[in-house]
C-alpha positions as CSV (number, residue, x, y, z in Angstrom):
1,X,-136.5,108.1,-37.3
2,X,-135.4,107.2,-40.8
3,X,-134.5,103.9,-42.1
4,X,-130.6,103.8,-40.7
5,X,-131.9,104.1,-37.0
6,X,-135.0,101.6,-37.3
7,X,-134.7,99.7,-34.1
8,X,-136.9,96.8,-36.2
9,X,-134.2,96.5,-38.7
10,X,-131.0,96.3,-36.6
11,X,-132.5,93.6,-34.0
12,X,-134.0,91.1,-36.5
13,X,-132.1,87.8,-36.6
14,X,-130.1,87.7,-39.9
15,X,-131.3,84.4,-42.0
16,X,-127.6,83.9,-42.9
17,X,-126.1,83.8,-39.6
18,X,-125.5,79.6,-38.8
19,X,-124.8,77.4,-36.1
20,X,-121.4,77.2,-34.5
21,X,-120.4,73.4,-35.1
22,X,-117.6,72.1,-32.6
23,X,-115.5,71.1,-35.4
24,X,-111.6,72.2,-35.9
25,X,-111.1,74.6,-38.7
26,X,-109.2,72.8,-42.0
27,X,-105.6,72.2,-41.9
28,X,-103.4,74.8,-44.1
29,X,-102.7,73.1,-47.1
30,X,-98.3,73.0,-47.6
31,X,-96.5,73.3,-49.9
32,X,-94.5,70.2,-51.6
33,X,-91.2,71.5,-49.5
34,X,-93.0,71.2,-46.2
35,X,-94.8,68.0,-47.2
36,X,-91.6,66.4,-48.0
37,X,-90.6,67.4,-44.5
38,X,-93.3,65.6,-42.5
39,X,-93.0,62.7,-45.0
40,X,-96.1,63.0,-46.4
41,X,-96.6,62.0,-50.0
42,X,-97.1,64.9,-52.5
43,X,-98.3,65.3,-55.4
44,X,-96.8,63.2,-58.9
45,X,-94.4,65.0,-60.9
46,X,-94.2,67.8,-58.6
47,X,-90.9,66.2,-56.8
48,X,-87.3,68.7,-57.2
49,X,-84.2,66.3,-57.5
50,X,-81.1,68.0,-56.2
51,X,-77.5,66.7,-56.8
52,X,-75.0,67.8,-54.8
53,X,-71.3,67.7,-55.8
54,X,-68.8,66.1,-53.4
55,X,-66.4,68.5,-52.0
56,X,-63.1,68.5,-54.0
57,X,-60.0,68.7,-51.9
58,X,-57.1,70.2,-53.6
59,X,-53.7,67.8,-54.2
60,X,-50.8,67.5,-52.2
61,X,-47.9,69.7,-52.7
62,X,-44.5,67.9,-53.6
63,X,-41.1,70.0,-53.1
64,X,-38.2,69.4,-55.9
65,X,-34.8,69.6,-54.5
66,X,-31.6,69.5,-56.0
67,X,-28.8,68.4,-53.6
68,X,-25.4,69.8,-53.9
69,X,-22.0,67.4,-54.1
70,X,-18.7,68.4,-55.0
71,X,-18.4,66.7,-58.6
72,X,-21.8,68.3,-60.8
73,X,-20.3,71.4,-62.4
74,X,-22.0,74.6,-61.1
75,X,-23.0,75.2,-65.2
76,X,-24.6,72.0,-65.6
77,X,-26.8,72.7,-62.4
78,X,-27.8,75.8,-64.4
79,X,-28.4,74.0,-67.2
80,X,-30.7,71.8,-65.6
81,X,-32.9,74.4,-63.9
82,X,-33.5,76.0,-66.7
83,X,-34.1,72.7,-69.2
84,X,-36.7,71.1,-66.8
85,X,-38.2,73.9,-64.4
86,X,-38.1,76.5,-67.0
87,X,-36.1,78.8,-65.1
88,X,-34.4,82.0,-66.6
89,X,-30.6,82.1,-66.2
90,X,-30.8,84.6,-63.7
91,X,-33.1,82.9,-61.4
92,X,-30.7,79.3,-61.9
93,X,-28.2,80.7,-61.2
94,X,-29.5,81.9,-57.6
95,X,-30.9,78.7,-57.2
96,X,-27.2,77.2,-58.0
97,X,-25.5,79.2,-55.4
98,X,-27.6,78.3,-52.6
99,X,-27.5,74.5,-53.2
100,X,-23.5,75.4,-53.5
101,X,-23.5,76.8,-50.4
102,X,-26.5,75.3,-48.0
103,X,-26.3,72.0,-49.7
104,X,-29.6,72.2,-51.0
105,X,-32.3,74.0,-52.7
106,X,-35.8,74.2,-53.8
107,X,-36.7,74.0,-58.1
108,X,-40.1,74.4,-57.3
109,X,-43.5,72.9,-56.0
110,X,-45.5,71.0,-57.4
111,X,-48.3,68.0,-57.6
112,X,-47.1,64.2,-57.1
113,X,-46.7,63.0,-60.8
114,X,-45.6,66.4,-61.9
115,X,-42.6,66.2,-59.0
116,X,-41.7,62.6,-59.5
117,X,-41.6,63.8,-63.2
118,X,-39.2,66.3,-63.0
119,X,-37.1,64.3,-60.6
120,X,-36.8,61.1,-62.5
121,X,-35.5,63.5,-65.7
122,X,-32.9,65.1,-64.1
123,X,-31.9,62.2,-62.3
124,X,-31.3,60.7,-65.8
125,X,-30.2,63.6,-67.7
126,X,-27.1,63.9,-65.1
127,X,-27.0,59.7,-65.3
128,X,-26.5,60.2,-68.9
129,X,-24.1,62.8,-68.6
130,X,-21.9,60.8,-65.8
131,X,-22.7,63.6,-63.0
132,X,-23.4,62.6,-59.6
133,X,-26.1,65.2,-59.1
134,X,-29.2,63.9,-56.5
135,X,-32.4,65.6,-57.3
136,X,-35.5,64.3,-54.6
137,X,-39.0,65.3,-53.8
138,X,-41.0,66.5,-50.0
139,X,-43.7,66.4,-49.1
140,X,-44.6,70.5,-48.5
């Protein structure tokens, strides 16, 4: 037989072959995520800082209403709309006809400050032109 099916060379003891010790193989080595996990310290400098942004909550909604009474000229009401809540004429007048006729009616919808706004100016635009007009603010 040749040299692949020597029977000397295939049973000889291989000099590199050692003793099996009884001790546990090495821990896997994590990474800085996973050692951050278990609490164990890592390495300097290596540490991510997040920030995370608080949620924002959007602002309460505040309903303008004008508030119909039988003295406030049906113009002047028009007038109004269109002066403070930048309304056409087409769309103040539709707006006039249903405070004339339900009593009252929405200008529009808007944030706190921006509805006290509005209502505080037409209060005292129809003040200072002797009308008894109410204008108030909902909650939506």
């Amino acid at each position: 037989m040749g040299p692949a099916g020597d029977d000397r060379t295939m049973n000889r003891p291989t000099e590199s072959k050692k003793a099996v010790r009884d001790e546990p193989p090495p821990a896997p080595r994590l990474a800085d995520d996973d050692r951050k996990r278990r609490g164990e310290p890592g390495q300097p400098g290596n540490a991510v800082v997040t920030k995370t942004r608080p949620q924002t909550k959007r602002p309460n909604m505040y309903r303008v209403l004008l508030l119909n009474d039988d003295y406030t000229p049906m113009e002047f009401v028009v007038h109004v709309l269109e002066r403070f809540f930048n309304k056409d004429r087409e769309s103040a007048t539709r707006i006039m006809l249903h405070v004339h006729q339900n009593g009252i009616g929405e200008c529009g919808i808007f944030t706190y400050e921006v509805a006290e706004t509005k209502v505080t100016q037409v209060m005292d635009f129809a003040r200072k032109h002797q009308h008894p007009l109410q204008c108030v603010m909902e909650k939506k």
